[in-house]
C-alpha positions in Angstrom: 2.8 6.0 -16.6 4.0 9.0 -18.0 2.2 12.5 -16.0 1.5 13.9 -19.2 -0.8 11.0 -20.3 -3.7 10.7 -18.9 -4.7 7.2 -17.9 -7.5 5.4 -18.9 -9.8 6.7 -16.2 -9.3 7.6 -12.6 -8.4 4.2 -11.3 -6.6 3.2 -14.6 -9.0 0.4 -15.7 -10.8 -0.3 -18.9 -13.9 -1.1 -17.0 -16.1 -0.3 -14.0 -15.6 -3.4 -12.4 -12.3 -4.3 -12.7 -11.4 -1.5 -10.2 -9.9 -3.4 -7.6 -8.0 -6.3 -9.8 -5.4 -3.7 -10.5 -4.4 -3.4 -6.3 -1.6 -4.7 -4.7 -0.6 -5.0 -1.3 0.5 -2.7 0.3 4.4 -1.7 0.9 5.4 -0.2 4.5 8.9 1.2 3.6 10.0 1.5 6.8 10.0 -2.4 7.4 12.9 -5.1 7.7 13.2 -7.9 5.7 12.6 -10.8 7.8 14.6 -14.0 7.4 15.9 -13.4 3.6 19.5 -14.8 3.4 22.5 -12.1 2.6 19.8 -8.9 4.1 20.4 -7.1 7.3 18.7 -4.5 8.6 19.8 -1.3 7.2 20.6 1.1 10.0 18.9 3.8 8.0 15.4 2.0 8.5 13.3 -1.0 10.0 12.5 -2.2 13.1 15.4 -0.7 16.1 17.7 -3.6 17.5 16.1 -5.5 20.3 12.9 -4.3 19.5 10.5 -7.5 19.4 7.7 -8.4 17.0 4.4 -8.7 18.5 2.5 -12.2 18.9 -1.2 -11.1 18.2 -4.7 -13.0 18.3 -7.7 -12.5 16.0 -10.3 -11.8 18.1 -12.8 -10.4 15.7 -13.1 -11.4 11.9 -16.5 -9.4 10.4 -17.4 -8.5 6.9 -18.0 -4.3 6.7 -18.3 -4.1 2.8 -18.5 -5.8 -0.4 -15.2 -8.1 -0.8 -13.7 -6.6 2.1 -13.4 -8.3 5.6 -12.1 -6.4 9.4 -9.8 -8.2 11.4 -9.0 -7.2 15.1 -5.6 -8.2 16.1 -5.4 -8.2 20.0 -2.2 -9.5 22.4 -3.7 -12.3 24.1 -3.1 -11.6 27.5 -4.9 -8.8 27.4 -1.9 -6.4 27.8 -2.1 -3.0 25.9 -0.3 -2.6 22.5 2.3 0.0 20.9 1.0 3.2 20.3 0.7 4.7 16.6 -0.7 7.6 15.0 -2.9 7.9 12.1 -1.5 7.0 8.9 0.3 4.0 10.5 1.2 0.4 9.2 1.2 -2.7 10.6 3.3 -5.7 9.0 2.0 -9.2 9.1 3.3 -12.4 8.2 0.3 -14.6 7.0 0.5 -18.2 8.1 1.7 -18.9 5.0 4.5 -16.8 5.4 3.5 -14.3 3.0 4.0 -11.2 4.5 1.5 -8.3 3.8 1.4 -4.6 4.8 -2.1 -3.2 6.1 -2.9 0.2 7.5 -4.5 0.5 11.1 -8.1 2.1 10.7 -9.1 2.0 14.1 -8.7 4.7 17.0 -4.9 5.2 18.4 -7.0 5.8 21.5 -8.1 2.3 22.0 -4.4 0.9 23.0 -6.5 -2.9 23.3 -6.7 -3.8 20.0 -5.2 -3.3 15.6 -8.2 -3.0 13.3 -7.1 -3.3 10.1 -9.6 -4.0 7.1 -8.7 -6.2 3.6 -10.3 -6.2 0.2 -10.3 -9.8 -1.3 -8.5 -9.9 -4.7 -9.4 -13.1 -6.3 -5.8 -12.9 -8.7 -3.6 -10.7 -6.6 -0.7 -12.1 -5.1 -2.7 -14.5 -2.4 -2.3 -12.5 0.8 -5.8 -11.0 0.6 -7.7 -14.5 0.0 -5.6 -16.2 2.4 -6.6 -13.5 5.2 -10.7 -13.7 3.8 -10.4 -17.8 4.1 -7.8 -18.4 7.0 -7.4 -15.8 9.4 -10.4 -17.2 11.8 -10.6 -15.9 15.3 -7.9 -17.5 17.8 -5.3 -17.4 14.8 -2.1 -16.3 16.3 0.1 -13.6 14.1 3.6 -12.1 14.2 3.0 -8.7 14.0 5.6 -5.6 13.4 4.6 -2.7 15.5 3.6 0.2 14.1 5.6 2.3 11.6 4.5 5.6 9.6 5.3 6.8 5.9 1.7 8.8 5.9 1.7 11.0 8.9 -1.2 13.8 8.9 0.4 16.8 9.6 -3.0 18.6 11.0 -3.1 21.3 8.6 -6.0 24.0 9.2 -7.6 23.0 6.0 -7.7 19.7 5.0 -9.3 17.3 2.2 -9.4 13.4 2.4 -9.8 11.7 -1.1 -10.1 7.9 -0.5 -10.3 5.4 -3.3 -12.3 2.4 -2.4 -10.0 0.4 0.4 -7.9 3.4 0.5 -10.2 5.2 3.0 -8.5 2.8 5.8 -5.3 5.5 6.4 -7.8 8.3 5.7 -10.4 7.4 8.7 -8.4 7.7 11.4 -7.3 11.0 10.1 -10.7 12.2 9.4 -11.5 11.2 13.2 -8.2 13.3 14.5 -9.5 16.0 12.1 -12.5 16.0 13.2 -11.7 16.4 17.2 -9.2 19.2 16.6 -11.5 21.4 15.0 -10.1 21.2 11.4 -11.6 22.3 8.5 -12.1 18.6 6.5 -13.7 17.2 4.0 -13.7 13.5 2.9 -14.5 11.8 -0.6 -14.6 8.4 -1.3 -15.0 7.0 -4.5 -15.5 3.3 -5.6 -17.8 1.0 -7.9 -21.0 1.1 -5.3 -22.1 1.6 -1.9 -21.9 -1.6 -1.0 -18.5 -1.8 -1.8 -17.3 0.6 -0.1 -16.5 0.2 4.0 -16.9 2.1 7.1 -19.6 5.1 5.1 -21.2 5.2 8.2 -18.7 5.3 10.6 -17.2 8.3 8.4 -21.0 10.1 8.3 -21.5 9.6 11.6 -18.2 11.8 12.3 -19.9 14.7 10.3 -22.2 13.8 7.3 -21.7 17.6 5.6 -18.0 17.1 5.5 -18.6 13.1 3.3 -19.0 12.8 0.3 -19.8 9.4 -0.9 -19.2 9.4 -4.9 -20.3 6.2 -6.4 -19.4 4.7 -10.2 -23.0 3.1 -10.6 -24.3 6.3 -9.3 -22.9 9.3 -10.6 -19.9 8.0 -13.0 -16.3 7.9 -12.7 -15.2 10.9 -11.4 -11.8 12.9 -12.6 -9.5 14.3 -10.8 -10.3 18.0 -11.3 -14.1 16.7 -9.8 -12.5 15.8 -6.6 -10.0 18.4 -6.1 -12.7 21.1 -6.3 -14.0 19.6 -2.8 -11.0 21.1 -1.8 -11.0 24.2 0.5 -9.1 27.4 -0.9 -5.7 26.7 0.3 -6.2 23.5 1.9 -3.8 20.3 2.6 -4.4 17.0 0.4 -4.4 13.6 1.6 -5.0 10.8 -1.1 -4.7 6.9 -1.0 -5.8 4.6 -3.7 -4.4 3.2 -7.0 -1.5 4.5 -8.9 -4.0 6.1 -11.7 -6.0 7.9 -9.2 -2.5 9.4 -7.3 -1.2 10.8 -10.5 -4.5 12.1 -12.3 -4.6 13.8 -9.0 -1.2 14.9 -8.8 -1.6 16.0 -12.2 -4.5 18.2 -11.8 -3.5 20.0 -8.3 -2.0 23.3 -9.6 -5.1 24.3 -11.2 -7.3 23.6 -8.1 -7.8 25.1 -4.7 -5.2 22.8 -2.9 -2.3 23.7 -1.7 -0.7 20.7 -0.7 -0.5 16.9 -1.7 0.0 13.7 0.7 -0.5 10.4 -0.8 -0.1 6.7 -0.6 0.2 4.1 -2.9 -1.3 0.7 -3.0 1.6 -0.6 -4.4 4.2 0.2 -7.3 4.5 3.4 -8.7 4.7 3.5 -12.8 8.1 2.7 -14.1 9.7 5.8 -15.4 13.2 5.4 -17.7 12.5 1.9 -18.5 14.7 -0.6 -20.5 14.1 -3.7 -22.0 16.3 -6.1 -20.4 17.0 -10.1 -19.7 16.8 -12.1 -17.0 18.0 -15.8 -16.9 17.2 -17.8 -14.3 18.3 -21.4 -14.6 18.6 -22.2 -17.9 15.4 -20.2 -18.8 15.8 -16.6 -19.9 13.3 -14.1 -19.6 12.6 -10.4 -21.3 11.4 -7.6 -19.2 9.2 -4.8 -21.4 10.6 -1.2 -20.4 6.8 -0.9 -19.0 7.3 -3.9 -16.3 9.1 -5.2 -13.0 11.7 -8.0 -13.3 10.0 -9.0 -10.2 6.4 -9.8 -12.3 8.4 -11.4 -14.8 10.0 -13.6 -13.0 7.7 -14.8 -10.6 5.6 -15.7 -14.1 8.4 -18.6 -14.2 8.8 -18.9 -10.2 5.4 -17.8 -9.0 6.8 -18.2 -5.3 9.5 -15.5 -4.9 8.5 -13.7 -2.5 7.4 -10.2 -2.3 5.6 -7.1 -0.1 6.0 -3.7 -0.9 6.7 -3.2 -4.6 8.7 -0.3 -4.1 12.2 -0.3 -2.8 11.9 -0.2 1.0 11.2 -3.3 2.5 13.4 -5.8 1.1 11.4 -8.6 1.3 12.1 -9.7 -2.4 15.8 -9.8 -2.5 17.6 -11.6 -4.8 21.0 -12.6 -5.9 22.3 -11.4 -8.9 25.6 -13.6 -10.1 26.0 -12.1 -13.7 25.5 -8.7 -15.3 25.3 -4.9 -14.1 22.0 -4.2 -12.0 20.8 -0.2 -12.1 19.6 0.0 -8.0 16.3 2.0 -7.6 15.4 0.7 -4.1 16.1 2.6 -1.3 16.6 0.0 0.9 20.2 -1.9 0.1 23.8 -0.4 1.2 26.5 -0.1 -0.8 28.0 -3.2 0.2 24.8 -5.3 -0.2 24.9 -4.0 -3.3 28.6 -5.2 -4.2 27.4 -8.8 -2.8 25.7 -9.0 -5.6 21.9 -8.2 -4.0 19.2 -6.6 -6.0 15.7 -5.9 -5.0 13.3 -6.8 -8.6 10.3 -5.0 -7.4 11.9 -1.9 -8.6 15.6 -2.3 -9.9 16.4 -3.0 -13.4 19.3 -3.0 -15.9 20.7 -1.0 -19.1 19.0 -1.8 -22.2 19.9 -5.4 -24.0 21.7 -6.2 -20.5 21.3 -9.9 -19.3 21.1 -10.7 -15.3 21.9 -13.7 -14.4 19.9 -14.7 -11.1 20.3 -17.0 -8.5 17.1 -18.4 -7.1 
């Protein structure tokens, strides 16, 4: 989506309650691709050499909103876990192997236990359902320690926008606000209170500094609405779906903000798109300029894996064996490159251009 077009609301939907059908998982760019033939770790990111995954336990599996379920990951001997700051992400491979991304929402103070909290998307990509229906207390998960592409910086002035699951980077960072003495204020925006989690551990932090801004109630809010929650000069933190980061991004010169810091769900809107082919087997496929050849394809192979949407994890490498790729991720070297490897969730290829994949 273009910056100069405004979307169809704030959260890019036609309708109030199809809010949350439009989320992905989330990406952590910082990640390796785990066991994808013809990808090694990139020096330049991922987890160090020699540094081991972590085995985890479920010990707590609760509903704290509308859709949305809180898991407690815990190591089960007891021992005390990695230590992150707020902002962080956690990688977890499902036991289905799907491997998902999920922001820790708990307090880097309690060195005992991950929190992390999922919104179920009944026609997502599976991850969310399969963590609602499977992840029972006693299941055992590999976990990737901690890694941050969100840090809070502490500014003196600070304000949180949070759309719907989004608040999970945004409350440990409202909690570190808070007990530094910051000026903060916090918004969170979704279809109805009972849809959104954790209001009342975010009240209970300061209920003059949160704003809880409710569809049913009040409307769908615009950008220029939230930014003027803002203080004169302050810091902006902002996680939610592509539509909401861009009306946002759009709107921030004419507010009191100063500063921007946001997180996707998932892929950012293709800019400088080309329709292209794909042809995989003997079936070939077009990609619209507006699209991923990773969506397309897995409409014909609905099981090619996939995590981040965006370039950095490399979880849905492919082969490419025919035709010139354009690399967008940020995540293959030069060489992997040569071999022929191509990341779909974001590459693409010169208009009219056919790739031939191996798969």
């Amino acid at each position: 989506m273009d910056l100069e077009t405004s979307p169809p609301d704030l959260y890019g939907r036609p309708r109030a309650d199809r809010f949350f059908a439009r989320l992905t998982a989330f990406g952590d760019w910082y990640s390796p691709a785990l066991g994808r033939p013809g990808l090694r770790r990139s020096p330049r990111r991922g987890e160090a050499r020699g540094v081991p995954p972590l085995y985890l336990v479920v010990v707590s599996h609760r509903v704290v909103a509308e859709d949305v379920v809180e898991l407690r990951l815990a190591d089960p001997s007891g021992g005390t876990l990695p230590a992150w700051q707020p902002g962080a992400r956690v990688r977890v491979t499902l036991p289905s192997g799907r491997e998902r991304h999920y922001s820790l929402c708990g307090d880097p103070a309690d060195r005992h236990a991950y929190r992390i909290a999922v919104r179920r998307i009944a026609d997502g990509g599976g991850g969310s359902v399969e963590v609602h229906d499977a992840l029972h207390v006693g299941v055992r998960l590999r976990v990737l320690r901690p890694r941050n592409g969100f840090a809070f910086c502490g500014e003196e002035k600070v304000l949180f926008l949070a759309g719907g699951i989004g608040v999970t980077p945004l409350l440990p960072m409202a909690r570190a606000a808070q007990h530094a003495g910051v000026d903060w204020r916090l918004v969170h925006t979704g279809r109805s209170t009972a849809a959104l989690p954790y209001t009342a551990e975010l009240t209970a932090l300061d209920p003059a500094r949160v704003t809880v801004r409710t569809d049913d109630a009040q409307g769908v809010p615009d950008a220029a609405e939230l930014l003027a929650h803002a203080p004169r000069g302050a810091a902006v933190y902002v996680c939610g779906p592509a539509p909401m980061l861009l009306a946002v991004q759009r709107a921030l010169p004419a507010s009191p903000a100063a500063a921007l810091h946001f997180e996707r769900f998932g892929a950012a809107p293709i800019r400088d798109g080309h329709p292209f082919a794909l042809r995989i087997g003997d079936t070939t496929l077009t990609v619209p300029a507006d699209r991923s050849a990773l969506d397309v394809a897995r409409e014909l192979r609905p099981d090619l894996p996939y995590s981040c949407r965006q370039g950095f994890c490399g979880t849905c490498v492919l082969k490419v064996s025919a035709g010139t790729p354009e690399h967008r991720d940020r995540r293959l070297t030069d060489e992997q490159r040569a071999a022929g490897l191509l990341l779909p969730c974001v590459s693409r290829a010169a208009a009219g251009e056919t790739l031939v994949l191996e798969v």
